[in-house]
C-alpha positions as CSV (number, residue, x, y, z in Angstrom):
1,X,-4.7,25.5,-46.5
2,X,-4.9,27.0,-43.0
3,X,-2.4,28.3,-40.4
4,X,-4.2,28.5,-37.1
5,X,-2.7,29.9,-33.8
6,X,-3.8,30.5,-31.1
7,X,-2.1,31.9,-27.4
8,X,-3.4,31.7,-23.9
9,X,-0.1,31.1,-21.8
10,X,1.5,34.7,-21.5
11,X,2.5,35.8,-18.6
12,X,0.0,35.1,-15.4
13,X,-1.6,38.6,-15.5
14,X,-1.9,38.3,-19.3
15,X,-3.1,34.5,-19.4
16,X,-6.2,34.1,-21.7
17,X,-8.8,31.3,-21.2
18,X,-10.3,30.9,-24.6
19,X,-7.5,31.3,-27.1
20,X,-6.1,27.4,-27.4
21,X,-9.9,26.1,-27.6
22,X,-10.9,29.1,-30.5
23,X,-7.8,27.7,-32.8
24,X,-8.9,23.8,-31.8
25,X,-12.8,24.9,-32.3
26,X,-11.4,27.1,-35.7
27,X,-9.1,24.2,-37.0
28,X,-12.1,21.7,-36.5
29,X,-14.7,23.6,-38.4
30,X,-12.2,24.3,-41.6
31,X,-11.1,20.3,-41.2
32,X,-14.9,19.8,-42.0
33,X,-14.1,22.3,-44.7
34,X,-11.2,20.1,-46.3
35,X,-8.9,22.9,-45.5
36,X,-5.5,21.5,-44.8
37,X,-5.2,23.0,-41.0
38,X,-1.6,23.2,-39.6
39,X,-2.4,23.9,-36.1
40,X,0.2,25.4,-33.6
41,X,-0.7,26.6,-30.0
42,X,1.0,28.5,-27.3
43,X,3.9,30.2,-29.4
44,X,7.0,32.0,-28.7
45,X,8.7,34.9,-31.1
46,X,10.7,32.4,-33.1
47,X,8.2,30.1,-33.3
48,X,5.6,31.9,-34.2
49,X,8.0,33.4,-37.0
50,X,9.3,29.9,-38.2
51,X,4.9,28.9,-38.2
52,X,4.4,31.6,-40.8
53,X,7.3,31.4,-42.6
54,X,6.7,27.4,-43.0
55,X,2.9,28.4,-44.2
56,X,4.0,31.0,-46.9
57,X,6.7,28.0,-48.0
58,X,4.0,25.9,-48.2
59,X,1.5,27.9,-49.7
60,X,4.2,28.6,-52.4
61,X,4.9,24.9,-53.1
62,X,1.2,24.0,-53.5
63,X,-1.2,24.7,-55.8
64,X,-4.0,26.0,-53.2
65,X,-7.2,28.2,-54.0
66,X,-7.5,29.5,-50.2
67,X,-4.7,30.2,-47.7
68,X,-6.2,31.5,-44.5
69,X,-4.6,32.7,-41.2
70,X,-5.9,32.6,-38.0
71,X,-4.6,34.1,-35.0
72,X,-6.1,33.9,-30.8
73,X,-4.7,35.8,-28.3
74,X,-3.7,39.3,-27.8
75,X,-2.8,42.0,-30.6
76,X,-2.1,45.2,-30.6
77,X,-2.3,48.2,-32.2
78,X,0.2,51.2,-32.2
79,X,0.4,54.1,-34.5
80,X,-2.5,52.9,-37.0
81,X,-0.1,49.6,-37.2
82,X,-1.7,45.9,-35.9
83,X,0.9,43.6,-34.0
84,X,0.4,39.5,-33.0
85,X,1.9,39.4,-29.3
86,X,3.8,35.6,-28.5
87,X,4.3,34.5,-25.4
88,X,7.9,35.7,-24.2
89,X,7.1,39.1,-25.4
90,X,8.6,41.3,-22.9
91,X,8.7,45.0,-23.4
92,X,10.8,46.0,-20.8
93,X,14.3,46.9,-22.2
94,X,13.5,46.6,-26.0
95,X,13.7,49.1,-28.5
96,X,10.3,49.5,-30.2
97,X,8.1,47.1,-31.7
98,X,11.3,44.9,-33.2
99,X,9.8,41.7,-31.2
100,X,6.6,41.9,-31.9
101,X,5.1,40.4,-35.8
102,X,3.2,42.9,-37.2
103,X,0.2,41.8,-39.0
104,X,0.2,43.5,-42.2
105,X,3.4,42.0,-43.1
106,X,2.0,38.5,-42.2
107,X,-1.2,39.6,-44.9
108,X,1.3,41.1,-47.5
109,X,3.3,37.9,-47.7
110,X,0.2,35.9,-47.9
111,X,-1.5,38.0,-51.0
112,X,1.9,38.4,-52.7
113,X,1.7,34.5,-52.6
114,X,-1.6,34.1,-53.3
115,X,-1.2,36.5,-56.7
116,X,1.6,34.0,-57.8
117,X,-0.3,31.3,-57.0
118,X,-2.6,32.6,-59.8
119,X,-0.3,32.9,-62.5
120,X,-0.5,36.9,-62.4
């Protein structure tokens, strides 16, 4: 099972051109795989929150041996910690990094899912 996203509509001096067709090239290639590929493109905070959320759900309701994310567009990194940017990120006024999805938490849900998928 496979969660691919992938970003290219932020803001005009943000834009990316290759984002949208890496997920479609991505999704494509792990279709061929008989991965299960929910693909989403061009994603907002809550959306992008309510995509992983829906993945981990699923990944919990079915007996998978692979759940793998996938994420195109920008990212960044700020003390040592990796964050997924959506596209109405907009740090002007905002305290911190509260709208942005940090990555490790993203991976931590997906092991801790993956271990009870397991039995352990």
């Amino acid at each position: 099972m496979a969660l691919v996203i992938g970003n290219s509509n932020y803001a005009a001096n943000l834009a990316l051109e290759n984002p949208i067709n890496d997920a479609v090239a991505i999704g494509r290639a792990l279709e061929a795989l008989r991965y299960a590929v929910t693909l989403k493109l061009n994603l907002t905070y809550f959306e992008l929150n309510a995509a992983i959320d829906r993945f981990i759900e699923d990944l919990q309701s079915s007996p998978v041996k692979v759940g793998l994310f996938y994420f195109s567009g920008h990212g960044i990194q700020v003390n040592e910690q990796h964050y997924i940017v959506h596209l109405d990120y907009n740090d002007a006024g905002v305290p911190g990094l509260v709208q942005l999805v940090r990555l490790q938490a993203v991976i931590d849900r997906i092991s801790d899912n993956s271990r009870r998928g397991r039995g352990s």
